[in-house]
C-alpha positions in Angstrom: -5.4 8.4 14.2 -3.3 6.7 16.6 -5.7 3.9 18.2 -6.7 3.1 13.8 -3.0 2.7 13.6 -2.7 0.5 16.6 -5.3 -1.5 15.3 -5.1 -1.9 11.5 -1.3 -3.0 12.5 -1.9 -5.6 15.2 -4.8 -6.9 12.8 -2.0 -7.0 10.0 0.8 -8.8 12.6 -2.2 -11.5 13.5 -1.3 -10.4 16.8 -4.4 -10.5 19.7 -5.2 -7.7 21.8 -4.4 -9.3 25.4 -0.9 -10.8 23.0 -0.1 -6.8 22.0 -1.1 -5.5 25.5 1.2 -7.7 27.6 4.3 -7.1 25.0 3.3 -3.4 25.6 3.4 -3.9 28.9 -0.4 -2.3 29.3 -3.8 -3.6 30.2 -5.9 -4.6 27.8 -8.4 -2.3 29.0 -5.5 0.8 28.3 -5.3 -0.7 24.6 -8.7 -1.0 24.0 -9.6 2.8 24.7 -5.9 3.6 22.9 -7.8 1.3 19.4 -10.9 3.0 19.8 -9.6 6.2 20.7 -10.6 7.5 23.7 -7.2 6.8 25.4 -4.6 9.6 25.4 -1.3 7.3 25.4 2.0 8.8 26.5 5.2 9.0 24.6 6.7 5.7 26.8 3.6 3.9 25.8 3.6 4.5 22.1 7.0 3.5 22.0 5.9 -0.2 23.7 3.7 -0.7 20.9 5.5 0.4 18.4 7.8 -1.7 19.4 6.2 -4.9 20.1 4.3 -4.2 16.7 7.9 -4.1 15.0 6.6 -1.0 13.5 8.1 3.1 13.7 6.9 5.8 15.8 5.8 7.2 13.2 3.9 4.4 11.5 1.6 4.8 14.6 1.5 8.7 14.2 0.9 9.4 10.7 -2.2 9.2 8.2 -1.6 6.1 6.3 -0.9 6.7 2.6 -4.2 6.4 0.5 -5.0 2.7 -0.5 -5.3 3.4 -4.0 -2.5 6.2 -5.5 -3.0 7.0 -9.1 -0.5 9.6 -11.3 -1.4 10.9 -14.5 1.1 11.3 -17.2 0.6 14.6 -17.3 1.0 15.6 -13.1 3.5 17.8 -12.2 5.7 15.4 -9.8 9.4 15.9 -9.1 11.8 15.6 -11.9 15.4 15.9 -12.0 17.9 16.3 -14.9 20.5 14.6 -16.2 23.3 14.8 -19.1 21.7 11.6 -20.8 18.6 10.8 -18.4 15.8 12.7 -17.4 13.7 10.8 -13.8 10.2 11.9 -12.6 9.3 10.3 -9.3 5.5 8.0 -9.7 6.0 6.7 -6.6 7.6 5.9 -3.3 6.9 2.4 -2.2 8.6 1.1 1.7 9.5 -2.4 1.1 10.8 -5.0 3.7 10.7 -7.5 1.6 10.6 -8.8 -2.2 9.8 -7.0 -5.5 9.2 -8.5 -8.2 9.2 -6.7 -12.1 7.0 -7.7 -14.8 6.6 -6.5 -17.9 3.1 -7.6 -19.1 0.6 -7.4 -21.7 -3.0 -7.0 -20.7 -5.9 -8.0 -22.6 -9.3 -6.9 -23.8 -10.7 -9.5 -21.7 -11.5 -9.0 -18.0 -8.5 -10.8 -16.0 -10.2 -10.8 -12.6 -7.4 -11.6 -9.3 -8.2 -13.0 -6.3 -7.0 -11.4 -3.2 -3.1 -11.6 -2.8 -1.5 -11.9 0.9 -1.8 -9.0 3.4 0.4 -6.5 2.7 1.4 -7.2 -1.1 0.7 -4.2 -3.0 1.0 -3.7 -6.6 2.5 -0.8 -9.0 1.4 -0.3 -12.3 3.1 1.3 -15.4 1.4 2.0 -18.2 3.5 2.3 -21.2 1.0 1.5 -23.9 -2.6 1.5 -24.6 -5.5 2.3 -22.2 -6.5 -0.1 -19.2 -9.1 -0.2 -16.8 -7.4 -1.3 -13.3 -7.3 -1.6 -9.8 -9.4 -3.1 -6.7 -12.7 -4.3 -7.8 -14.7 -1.6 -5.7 -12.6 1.5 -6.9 -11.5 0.3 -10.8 -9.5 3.5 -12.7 -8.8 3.9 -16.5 -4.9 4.9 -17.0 -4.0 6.0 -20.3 -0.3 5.7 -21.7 1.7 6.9 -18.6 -0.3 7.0 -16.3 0.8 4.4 -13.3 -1.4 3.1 -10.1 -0.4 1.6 -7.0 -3.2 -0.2 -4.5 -3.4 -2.8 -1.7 -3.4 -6.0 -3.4 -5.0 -7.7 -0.7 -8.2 -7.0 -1.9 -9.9 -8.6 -5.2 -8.5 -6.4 -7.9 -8.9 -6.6 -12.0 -7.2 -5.7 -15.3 -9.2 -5.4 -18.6 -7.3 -3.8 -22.1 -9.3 -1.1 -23.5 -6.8 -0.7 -26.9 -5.8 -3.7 -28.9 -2.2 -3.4 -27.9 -1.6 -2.6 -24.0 1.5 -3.0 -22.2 3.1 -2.0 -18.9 5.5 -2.8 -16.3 4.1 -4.3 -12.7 6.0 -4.1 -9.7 4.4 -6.4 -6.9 5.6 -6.1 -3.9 5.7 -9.0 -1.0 6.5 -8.2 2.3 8.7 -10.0 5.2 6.9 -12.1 6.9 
């Protein structure tokens, strides 16, 4: 898991493997078996990449959330209660960056998006209607509260299924 880290976030940084090695202070030989695996890094050395990728330890140890997260109106996710206000949790989204809120409408037409910028991902509400959403190779159909997040860096469509559909997008842009 750690060298498909290492790799999917120097590929995301633009950042060479001789440019990540030498901020490391490694060989490029040591970062090549750490991408592909076969190296067993130690704690110091994780730490040098982590840091020259501007990125967490932890970023480099975990499973990367699925690309595509989809809740159902109906899953049991955390909720907590209020006097006046009742909140259950869709989804957790890191930003360093921008968000941006839309309400929109979406069509019975096919709206097909072109890739947006590495790293922007999108988070979709569904507060009316049925849609059929997502990336292009994995489309989903939400019903009224259902919501969907996915890497919207990678072509992605919206098509109404009811006559009247609405929801709230979030899209979020990274630093950069």
């Amino acid at each position: 898991m750690v060298g498909q880290n290492v790799h999917r976030l120097r590929t995301a940084a633009g950042t060479s493997l001789a440019d990540l090695a030498a901020a490391g202070g490694i060989s490029k030989t040591t970062l090549h078996g750490i991408e592909q695996g076969q190296g067993n890094p130690t704690l110091s050395t994780l730490w040098a990449l982590a840091t020259a990728l501007k990125a967490s330890l932890g970023e480099l140890l975990e499973t990367p959330a699925s690309a595509v997260e989809v809740v159902r109106a109906d899953d049991r996710r955390p909720q907590v209660e209020g006097d006046a206000v009742s909140a259950r949790l869709l989804h957790r989204i890191r930003v360093r960056g921008t968000v941006e809120v839309y309400d929109i409408a979406i069509g019975q037409n096919t709206q097909h998006s072109d890739a947006h910028l590495p790293g922007v991902e999108e988070c979709l509400v569904l507060t009316r209607g049925h849609v059929t959403t997502g990336p292009a190779d994995s489309l989903t159909d939400l019903a009224e509260g259902d919501s969907i997040r996915f890497d919207a860096g990678r072509p992605h469509q919206y098509r109404g299924q009811a006559a009247c559909n609405r929801a709230v997008l979030l899209m979020v842009h990274p630093d950069n």
